[in-house]
N, C-alpha and C positions, 0 to 999 in steps of 0.2 A: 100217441101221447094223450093221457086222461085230461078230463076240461079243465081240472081244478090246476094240473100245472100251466095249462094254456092260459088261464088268468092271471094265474101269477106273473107268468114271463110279461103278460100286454101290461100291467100294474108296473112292473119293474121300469120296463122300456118306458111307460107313460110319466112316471116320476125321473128318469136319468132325464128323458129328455127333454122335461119341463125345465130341470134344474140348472142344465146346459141353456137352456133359453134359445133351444132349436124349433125351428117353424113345425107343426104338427100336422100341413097341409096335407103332405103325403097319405097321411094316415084317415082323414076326414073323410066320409060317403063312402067305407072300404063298409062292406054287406055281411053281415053276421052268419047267412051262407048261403050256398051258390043261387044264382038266381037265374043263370042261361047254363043249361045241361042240355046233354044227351044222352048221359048215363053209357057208355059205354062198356060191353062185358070184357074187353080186351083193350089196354091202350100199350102201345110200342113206343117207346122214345130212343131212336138212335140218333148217335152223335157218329159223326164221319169226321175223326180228328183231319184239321190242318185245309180244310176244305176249303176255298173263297170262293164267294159268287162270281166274280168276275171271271173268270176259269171256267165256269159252267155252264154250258150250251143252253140248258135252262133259262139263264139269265141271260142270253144274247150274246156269248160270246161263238166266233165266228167257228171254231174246230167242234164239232157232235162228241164233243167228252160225256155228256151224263144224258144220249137219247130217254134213257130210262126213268130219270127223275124229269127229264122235259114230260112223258107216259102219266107220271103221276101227279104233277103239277093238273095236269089236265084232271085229273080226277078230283081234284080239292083246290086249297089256295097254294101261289106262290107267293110269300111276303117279299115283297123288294129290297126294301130296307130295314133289314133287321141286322143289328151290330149286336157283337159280345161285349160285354165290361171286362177280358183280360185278355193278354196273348200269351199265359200261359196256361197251359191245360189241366194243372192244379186248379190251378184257382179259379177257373173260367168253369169249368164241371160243377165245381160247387157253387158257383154261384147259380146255373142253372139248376140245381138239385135244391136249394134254398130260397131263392128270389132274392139273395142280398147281394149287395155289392163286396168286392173282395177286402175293403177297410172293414165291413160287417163283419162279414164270416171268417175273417182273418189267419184265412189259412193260404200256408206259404213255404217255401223251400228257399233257402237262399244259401244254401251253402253247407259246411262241414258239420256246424254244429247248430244252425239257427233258421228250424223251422217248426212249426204249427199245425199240427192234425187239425179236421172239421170235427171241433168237439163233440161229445154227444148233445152239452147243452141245445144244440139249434135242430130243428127241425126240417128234416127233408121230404120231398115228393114220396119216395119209400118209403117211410115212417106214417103217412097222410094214407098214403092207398094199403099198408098192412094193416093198420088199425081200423080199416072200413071192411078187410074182411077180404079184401083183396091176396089172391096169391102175388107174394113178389121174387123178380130174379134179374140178378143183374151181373151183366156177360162184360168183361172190358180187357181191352188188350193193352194197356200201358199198367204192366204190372209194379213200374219203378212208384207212381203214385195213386193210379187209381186201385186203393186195392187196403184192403182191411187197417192196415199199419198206420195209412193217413185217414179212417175215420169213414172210406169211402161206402163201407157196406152198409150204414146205418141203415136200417127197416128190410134190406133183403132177406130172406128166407133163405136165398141160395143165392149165391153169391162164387162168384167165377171171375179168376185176373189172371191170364196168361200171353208172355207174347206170339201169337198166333194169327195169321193171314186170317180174311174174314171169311174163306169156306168154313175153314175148322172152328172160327166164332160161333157161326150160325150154326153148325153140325153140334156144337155143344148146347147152344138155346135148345134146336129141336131133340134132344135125347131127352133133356129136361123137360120140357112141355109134353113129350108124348109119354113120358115114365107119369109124370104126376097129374095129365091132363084136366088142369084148373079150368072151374066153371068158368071164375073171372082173373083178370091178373094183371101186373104191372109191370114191364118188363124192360131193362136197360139194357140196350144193344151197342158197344162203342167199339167201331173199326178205325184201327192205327193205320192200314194201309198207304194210305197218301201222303204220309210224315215222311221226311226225309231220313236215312239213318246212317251208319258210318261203315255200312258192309262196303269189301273192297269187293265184292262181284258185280261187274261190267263194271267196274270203275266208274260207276255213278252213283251221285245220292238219290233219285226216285227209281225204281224198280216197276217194272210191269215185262210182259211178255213181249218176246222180241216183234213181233207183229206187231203188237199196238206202239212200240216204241219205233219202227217205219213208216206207220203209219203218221202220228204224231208228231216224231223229231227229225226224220229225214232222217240223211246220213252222217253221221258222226263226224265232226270238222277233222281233217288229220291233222291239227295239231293240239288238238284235245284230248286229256289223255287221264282227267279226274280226277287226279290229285294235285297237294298245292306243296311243294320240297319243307318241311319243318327246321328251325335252327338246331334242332336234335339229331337233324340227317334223317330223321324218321319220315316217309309221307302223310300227309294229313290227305284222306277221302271222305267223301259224304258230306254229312251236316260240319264235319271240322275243315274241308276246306270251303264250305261256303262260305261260314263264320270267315273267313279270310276274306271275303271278299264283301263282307259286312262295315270295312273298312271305306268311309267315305273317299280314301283318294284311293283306294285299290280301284282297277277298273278291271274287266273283261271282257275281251271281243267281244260283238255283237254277238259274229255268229257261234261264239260259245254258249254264251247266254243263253239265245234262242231255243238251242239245244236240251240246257238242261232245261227252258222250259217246258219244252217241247217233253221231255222223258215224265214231267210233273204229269203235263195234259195225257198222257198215256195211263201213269198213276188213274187218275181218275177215269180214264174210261173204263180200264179195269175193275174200281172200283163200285164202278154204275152196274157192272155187267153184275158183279159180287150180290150187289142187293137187291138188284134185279129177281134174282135165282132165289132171296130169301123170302120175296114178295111171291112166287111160284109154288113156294113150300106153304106158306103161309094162306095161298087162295087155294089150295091143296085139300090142308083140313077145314075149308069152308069157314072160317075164322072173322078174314076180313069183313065180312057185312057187318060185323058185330064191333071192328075196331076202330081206334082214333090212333090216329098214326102222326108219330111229329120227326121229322126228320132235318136233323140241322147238323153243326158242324160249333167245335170252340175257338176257332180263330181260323184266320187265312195266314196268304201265304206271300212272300215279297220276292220281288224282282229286278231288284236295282232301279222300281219306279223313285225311289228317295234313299238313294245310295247304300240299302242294303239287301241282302239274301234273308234266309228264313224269318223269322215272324218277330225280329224283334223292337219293331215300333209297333205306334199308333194308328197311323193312315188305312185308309180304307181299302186298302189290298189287304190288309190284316184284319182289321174292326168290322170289314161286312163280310158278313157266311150268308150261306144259306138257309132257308126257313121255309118247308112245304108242311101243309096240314091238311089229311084227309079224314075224313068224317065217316061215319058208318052210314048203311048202305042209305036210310032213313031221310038222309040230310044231306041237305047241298050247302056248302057255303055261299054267303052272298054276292063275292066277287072271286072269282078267278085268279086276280092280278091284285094286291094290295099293296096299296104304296105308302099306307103310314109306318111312323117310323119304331120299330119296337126293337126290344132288347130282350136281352138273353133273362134278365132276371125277373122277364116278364111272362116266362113261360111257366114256371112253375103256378102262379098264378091264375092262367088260364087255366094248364088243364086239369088243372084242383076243378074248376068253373065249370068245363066242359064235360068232367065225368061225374056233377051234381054233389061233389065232397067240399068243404067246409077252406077256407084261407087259411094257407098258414098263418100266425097271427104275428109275429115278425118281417112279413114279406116287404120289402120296399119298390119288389115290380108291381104293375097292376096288368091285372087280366084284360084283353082286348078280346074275349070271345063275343062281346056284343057285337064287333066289327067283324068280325070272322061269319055269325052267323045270320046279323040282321043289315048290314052295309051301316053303320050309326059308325060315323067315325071316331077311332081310337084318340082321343088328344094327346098333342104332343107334349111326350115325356125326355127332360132330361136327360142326357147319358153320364154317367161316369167311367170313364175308363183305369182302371187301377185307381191310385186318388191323386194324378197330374192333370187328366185328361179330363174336359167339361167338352159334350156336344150339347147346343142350345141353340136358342133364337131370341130376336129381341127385334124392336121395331125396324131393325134397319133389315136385317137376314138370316138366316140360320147361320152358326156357324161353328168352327171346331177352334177352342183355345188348351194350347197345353202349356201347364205352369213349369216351368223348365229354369225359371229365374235368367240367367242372362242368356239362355240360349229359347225363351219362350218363344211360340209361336200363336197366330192368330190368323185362320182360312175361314175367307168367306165363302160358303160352301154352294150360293146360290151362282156367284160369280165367277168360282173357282173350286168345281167339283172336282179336279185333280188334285187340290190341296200346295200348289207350286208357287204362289205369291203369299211371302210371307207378311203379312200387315202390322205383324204387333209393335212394328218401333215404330210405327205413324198414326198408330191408334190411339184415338182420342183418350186421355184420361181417366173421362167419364166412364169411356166403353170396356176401358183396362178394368177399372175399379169393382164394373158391377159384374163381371164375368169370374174376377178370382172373385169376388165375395159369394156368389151362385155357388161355385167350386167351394170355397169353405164350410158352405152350410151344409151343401149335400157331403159332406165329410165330416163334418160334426154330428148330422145324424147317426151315419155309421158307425161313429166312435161311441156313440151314446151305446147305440145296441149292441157291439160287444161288450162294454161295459157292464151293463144292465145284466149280465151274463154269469159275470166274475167265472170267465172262465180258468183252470187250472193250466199252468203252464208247465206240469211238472211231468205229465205222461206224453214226451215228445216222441217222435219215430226215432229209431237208428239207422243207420244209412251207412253198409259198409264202403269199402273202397270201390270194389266191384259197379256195386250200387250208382256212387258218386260217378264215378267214369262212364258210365254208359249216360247218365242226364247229362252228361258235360258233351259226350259226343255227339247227343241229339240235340245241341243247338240252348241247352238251360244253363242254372244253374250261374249269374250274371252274364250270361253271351248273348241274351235278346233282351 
């Protein structure tokens, strides 16, 4: 995008959001451009849908599901605590492709007839690295939304969305890359593998090969059997009978539960192994010295820690994924292990920073590459989660409040980093007051910048039936 729209759109946002009488903090000491690079001639951003750190051996959990991202953590950083602003993969993608939050970029699905492409008004990561000259291509396997109809191609050159395992992802990047063997390039990698889905093969909803799922789940309980009976007489499998058991007073034996966890953790070792093999390809053609690699995930995954299956809260079995970042051969990061706390809207930010190209001028994440390459720690930033969810801190402790009105909650996160005592009915006034007012401001930013946008509501997607039934099976579409 040329400078002269680029000042417009910062004039536009500067006037909406004066007018609103929103705080301009955010926006204050953001750098005219980059100021910590490394110019990278190759940077990879894959996203490993439905991932959670806590599931990941990486991050200490106790079964070797991802040896291979533990392989590569050692080569760069593991960020500890890095949450997304959504749990769903619309909206969560874009806001890592944006740096805005999902009231920003205001795109959404919600049903038959009521939802919102990523306009072209906003600017994306793709957009930022084509216009510097950069090859761009971006490979994704949830063709129900990521994928031209919701806006998701903006700045790729080539542009690929098929539902397909992540051999045949990768096997499609590298036809691409070795047909048009770019000097420099941008490249979106997104593997669906780990998502749960509604195939009735092995009557389960995560899928991996039967060895890792021995390995992982043990024996299959006998009287576990993957489906949940429908009022239709039809069975519900997969993600439609988790959704069943999304039901706070539904329960399910332990040792089912365990099970389908058990089949998830297989999921992901498979999936390690997956990218593993691409990281093989890739130090193949001699590539890596040359790249910045970011490898994260748009949401996690639930387990009846707060009485439901797939991803449809808040909690941090959902809101923390994982975040490793390796750097070209040149450069070490400064810690290993990072434990401030960042977000997903803060990546686009950085690696604008880290490959010496200019801020988006909309972005409401900020870049943490100083922290990444000089140890100068990241200040702590805000979370929003959709626009209920506020993560914050304040004199007393960090904490997670979600505006839920009578069913709100309030987790002191220092005290209770499970999230299991709920405080907001004995929470002081004071503390009530300034946490939704935090929450309204950081929403009234948001509301500013689409605004400031006017964007058109008239070129929406179509979404056959076809369409609608499969996001309905996979757990969307109001089920999470």
């Amino acid at each position: 995008m040329n400078s002269l729209i680029c000042r417009t759109k910062t004039a536009l946002l500067t006037g909406a959001i004066a007018a609103a009488s929103v705080s301009l903090a955010c926006y204050e000491g953001r750098p005219e451009a980059a100021t910590t690079d490394v110019q990278p001639r190759y940077v990879f951003l894959l996203s490993l849908d439905t991932v959670a750190a806590q599931y990941c051996s990486v991050y200490g959990y106790e079964k070797p599901t991802t040896p291979f991202l533990e392989e590569l953590g050692a080569r760069g950083a593991v960020f500890e605590r890095h949450v997304v602003n959504s749990n769903n993969t619309l909206k969560s993608h874009s806001s890592i492709m944006t740096g805005l939050n999902p009231a920003a970029h205001n795109t959404y699905d919600n049903g038959v007839s009521n939802r919102q492409k990523l306009a072209e008004e906003y600017d994306t990561l793709a957009e930022s690295f084509r216009d510097a000259g950069f090859a761009t291509a971006g490979f994704t396997t949830h063709p129900l939304w990521l994928n031209s109809k919701f806006g998701f191609d903006q700045g790729f050159q080539h542009f690929e969305s098929s539902r397909r395992k992540a051999a045949a992802n990768t096997q499609a990047f590298l036809k691409w890359f070795d047909d048009e063997k770019p000097d420099r390039a941008f490249v979106f990698l997104h593997y669906f593998d780990a998502h749960s889905d509604t195939s009735t093969s092995g009557n389960q909803p995560y899928h991996a090969r039967p060895d890792l799922v021995a390995k992982f789940a043990g024996k299959r309980p006998a009287n576990y059997t993957g489906s949940i009976p429908n009022s239709n007489g039809k069975d519900l499998y997969g993600s439609k009978a988790l959704a069943v058991f999304s039901d706070p007073n539904r329960t399910i034996p332990e040792d089912q539960l365990a099970y389908i966890r058990g089949t998830y953790d297989a999921g992901l070792a498979q999936l390690d192994e997956a990218i593993s093999r691409l990281f093989d390809e890739l130090s193949d053609r001699e590539i890596l010295e040359d790249a910045l690699v970011i490898v994260t995930s748009d949401h996690g995954e639930e387990f009846k820690q707060h009485q439901s299956m797939l991803h449809m809260q808040y909690f941090d079995e959902v809101m923390r994924v994982p975040l490793i970042i390796t750097l070209p051969e040149d450069y070490t990061p400064s810690r290993s292990r990072v434990g401030d706390l960042t977000r997903s809207i803060d990546l686009a930010p950085t690696i604008l920073e880290l490959s010496g190209l200019e801020p988006l001028p909309l972005a409401q994440g900020r870049s943490f590459a100083s922290a990444l390459l000089t140890g100068e720690p990241f200040a702590y930033q805000d979370t929003v989660f959709e626009d209920r969810i506020l993560r914050s801190q304040d004199n007393e402790s960090e904490f997670k409040f979600a505006w839920l009105r009578e069913h709100s909650h309030f987790f002191d996160l220092d005290a209770d980093p499970g999230e299991q005592k709920n405080l907001y009915k004995s929470l002081s006034q004071n503390r009530r007051i300034s946490a939704l007012k935090r929450l309204q401001e950081l929403n009234s930013e948001s509301h500013a910048i689409r605004d400031s946008l006017n964007v058109s509501r008239d070129d929406n997607p179509e979404m056959s039936p076809e369409e609608l039934d499969q996001l309905q099976g996979l757990g969307y579409l109001g089920d999470e």
